[in-house]
C-alpha positions in Angstrom: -183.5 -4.9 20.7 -186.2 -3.5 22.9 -188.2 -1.9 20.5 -188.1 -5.5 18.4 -188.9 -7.3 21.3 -192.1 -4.5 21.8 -193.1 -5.3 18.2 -192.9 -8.9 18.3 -195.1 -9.0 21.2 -197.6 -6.4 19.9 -197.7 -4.7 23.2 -198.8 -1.8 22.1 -200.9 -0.6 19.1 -199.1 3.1 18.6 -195.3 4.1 20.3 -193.6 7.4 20.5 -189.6 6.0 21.0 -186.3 7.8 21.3 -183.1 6.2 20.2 -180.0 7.9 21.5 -176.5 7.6 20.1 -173.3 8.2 21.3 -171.2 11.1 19.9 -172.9 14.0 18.1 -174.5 12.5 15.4 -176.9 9.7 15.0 -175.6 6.1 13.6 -177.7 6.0 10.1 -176.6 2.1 9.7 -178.5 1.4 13.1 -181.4 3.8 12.7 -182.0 2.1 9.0 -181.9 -1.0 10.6 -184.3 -0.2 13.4 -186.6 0.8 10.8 -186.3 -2.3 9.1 -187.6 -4.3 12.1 -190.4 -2.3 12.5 -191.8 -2.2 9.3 -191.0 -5.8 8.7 -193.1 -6.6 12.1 -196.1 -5.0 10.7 -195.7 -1.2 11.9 -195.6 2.0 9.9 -193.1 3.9 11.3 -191.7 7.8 10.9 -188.8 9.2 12.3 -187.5 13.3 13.3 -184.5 14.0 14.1 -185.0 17.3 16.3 -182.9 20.0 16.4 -182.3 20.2 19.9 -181.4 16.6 20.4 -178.4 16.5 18.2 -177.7 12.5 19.6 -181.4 11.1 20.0 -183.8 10.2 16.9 -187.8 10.0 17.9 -189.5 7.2 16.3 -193.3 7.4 15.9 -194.8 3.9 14.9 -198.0 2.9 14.8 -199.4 -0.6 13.3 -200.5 -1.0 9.8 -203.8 -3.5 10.6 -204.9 -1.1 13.5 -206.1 2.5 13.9 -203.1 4.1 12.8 -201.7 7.4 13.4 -201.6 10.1 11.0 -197.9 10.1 10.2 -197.9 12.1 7.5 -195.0 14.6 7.1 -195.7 17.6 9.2 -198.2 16.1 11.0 -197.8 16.5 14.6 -201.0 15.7 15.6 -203.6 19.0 17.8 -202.3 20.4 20.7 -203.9 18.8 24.5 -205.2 21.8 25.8 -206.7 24.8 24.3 -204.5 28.0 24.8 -205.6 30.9 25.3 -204.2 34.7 25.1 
């Protein structure tokens, strides 16, 4: 319901969101549907599971008119500060 109303109201262009379930594994029926909403409100969306987080799903979504994210597969984006050895 929150991320809906979020999209609805175009509040924000990109969104990194984490859905967490009960149990150990995620709901697939309600992560399908949350993805449903979002493309259907005008937002490309990707989702990861990590490993770590056996109960939460991270959604990355960004909208389709604006500057979108890369959200290809694998694509994490560059890291914020260089490192250095």
């Amino acid at each position: 319901e929150l991320l809906q109303r979020w999209c609805e109201g175009r509040w924000a262009s990109n969104m990194i969101v984490t859905m967490k379930f009960q149990g150990g594994e995620p709901d697939l029926d309600e992560l399908d549907n949350a993805i449903q909403v979002v493309e259907r409100l005008g937002y490309n969306c990707r989702v990861k599971h990590f490993f770590n987080n056996k109960n939460e799903v991270t959604f990355m979504v960004s909208e389709k008119d604006g500057n979108p994210l890369d959200l290809e597969v694998g694509s994490l984006g560059s890291t914020m500060f260089p490192v250095t050895l």
